[in-house]
N, C-alpha and C positions, 0 to 999 in steps of 0.2 A: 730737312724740308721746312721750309718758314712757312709763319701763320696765314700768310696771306694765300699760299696755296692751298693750306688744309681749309682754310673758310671758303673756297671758291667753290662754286653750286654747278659747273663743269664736273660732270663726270666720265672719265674716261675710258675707250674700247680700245686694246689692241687688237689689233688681225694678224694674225698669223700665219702664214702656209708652212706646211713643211715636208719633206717626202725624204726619208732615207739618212734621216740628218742626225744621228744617235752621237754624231763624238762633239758636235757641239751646242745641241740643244740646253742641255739643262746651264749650261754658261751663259747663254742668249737669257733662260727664262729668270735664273737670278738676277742679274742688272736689270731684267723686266718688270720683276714684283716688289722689290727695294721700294722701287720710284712709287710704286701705285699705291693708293689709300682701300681699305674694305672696301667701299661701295663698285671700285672700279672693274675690271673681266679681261681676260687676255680669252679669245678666241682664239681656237687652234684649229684648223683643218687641215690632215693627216689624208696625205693624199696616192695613200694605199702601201704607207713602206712595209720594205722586207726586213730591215735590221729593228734593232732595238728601240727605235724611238718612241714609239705608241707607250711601251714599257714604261722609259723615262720620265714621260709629259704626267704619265699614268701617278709616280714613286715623289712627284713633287706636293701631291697633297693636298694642294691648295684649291679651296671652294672658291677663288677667281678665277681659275685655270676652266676653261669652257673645252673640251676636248670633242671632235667633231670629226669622224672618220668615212672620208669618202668610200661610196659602196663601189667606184670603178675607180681608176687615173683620168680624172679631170683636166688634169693639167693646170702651170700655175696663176692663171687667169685667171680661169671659172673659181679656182681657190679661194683667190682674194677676194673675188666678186660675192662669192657666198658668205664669205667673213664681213663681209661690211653691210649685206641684206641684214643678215643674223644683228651687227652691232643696237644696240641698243641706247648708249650714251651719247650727250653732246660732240665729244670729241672724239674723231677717229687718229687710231697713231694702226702707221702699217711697220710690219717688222718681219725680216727673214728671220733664215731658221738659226744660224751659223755668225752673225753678228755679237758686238759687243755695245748696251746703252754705256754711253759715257753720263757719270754722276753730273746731275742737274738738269738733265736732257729734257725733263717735262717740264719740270718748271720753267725753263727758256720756250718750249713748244708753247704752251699755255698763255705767258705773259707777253711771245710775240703776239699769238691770234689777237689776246683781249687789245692791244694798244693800240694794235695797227687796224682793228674790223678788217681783217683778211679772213679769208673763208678755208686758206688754205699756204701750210710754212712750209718749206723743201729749206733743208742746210745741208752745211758741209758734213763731211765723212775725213777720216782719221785713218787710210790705209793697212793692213795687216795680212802678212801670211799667217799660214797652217799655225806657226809657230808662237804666233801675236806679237811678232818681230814689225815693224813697220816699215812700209815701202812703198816708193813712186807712188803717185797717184796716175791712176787712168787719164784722165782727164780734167780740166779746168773747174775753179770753185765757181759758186754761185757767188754774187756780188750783192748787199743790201742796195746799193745805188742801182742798180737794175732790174728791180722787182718789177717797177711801172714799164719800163721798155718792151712794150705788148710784140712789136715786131721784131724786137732784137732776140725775144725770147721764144720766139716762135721759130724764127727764123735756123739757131741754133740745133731745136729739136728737127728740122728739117736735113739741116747737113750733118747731123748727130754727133752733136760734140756738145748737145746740153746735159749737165749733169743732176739729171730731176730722177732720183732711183727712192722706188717706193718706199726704203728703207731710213729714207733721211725724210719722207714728209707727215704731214701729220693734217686735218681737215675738219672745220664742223659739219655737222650733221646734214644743214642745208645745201652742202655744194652734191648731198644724195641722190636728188632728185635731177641731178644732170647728168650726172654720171653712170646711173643706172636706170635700165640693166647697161651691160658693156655690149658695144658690136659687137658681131661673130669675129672679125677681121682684125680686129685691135692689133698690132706689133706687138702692145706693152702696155698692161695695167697702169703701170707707174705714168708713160709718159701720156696714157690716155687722158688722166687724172688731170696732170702739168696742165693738158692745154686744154681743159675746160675752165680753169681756173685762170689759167692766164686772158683767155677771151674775154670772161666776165671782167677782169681786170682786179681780179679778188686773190693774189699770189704776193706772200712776201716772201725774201730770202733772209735765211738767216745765217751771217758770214762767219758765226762759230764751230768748229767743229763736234757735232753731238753723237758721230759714231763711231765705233771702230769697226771698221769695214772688211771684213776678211775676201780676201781675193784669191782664188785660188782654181783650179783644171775645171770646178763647173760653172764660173761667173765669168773667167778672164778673157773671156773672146769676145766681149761685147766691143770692142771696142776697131775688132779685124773681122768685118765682114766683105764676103764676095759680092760682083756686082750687080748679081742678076736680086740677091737679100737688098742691097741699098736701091735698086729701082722698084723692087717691091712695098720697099718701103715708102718710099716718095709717093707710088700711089696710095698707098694707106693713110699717109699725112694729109693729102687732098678729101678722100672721103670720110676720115674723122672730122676734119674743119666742115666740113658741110653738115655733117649728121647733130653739130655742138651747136650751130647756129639755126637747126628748125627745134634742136632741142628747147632753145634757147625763146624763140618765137613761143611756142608751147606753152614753156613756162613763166615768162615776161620776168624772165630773170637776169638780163642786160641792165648794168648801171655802167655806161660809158663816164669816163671823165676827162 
């Protein structure tokens, strides 16, 4: 970690959800606290598992480790949504339970936000099974050259082939106040996030790979849904855009360029 990271007066909040996730949490949480300095907090909301994970989260020790156990199954929306009320630092970074940070991941999260004054970075991901063997990617990378492309990147998350997963972005503080609380209706924390940040025009991409992405029987269907899920969606996309821009009214938080 170079000095210019350790002097930076950002500090940072993981969010964590996690529900049933004992064989590879504590994998997740090491690559998680490497990166971070004392000051920073990994939130965890433990959203009511039956295996050993509470345990795990519990035998790591660490006075950054914020451990947060829902009293019912929330589900992974309200999860995240309660991880980022609770966060308390400049910088939010979101993180599944079963991922892998790849070494440098924050320092590139950090030194995109400060260069570019984006409010909010989504990168690539580094595919992997069970096994941490590497494989196909889902879907298509983000592009640096397309950050500003307001309707290109909307447009995408519309026909669902944009790849903004909560686990590749990271946000400052201020994009909070738009994004929460969350609709009841949301599809997806992650892409609710994407497109509040894309409207304001405060979204960069970053075209390096900073995860390793584990894909596997509870994630891999994102990508094969039925039609009656992709028409409910499209409506969901119409009344998120609407609920961002009286959000947006509200707060006088619109800088067109």
């Amino acid at each position: 970690m170079n000095d210019n990271f350790l002097m930076s007066n950002q500090g940072v909040s993981v969010c964590l959800a996690c529900y049933n996730g004992e064989k590879f949490i504590v994998e997740q949480l090491n690559s998680i606290l490497q990166q971070l300095r004392k000051s920073d907090e990994v939130i965890v909301i433990d959203d009511g598992s039956t295996d050993k994970t509470v345990e795990k989260i519990l035998n790591q020790n660490d006075q950054r480790v914020i451990l947060i156990k829902n009293q019912s199954n929330l589900g992974v929306n309200r999860s995240f949504e309660l991880a980022i009320e609770l966060a308390k630092n400049e910088v939010i970074v979101l993180s599944d339970q079963d991922d892998i940070w790849i070494d440098g991941r924050l320092k590139l999260i950090l030194t995109t936000l400060n260069i570019n004054t984006a409010s909010l970075v989504a990168g690539n991901s580094i595919y992997i099974d069970n096994n941490g063997i590497e494989t196909k990617p889902l879907i298509g990378n983000l592009k640096k050259n397309e950050s500003k492309k307001f309707i290109v990147n909307l447009f995408r998350i519309f026909n669902g082939t944009a790849p903004y997963y909560g686990c590749t972005m990271a946000f400052s503080k201020d994009l909070k106040s738009l994004i929460l609380p969350f609709p009841k209706n949301i599809e997806s924390h992650d892409l609710w996030i994407a497109k509040c940040a894309i409207i304001i025009n405060r979204i960069m991409h970053i075209e390096e790979p900073i995860l390793y992405r584990r894909i596997h029987g509870g994630n891999a269907s994102i990508v094969s849904r039925k039609l009656t899920a992709k028409i409910y969606s499209r409506i969901i996309f119409f009344t998120s855009i609407i609920i961002i821009f009286k959000r947006i009214i509200k707060n006088r938080l619109c800088k067109f360029y």
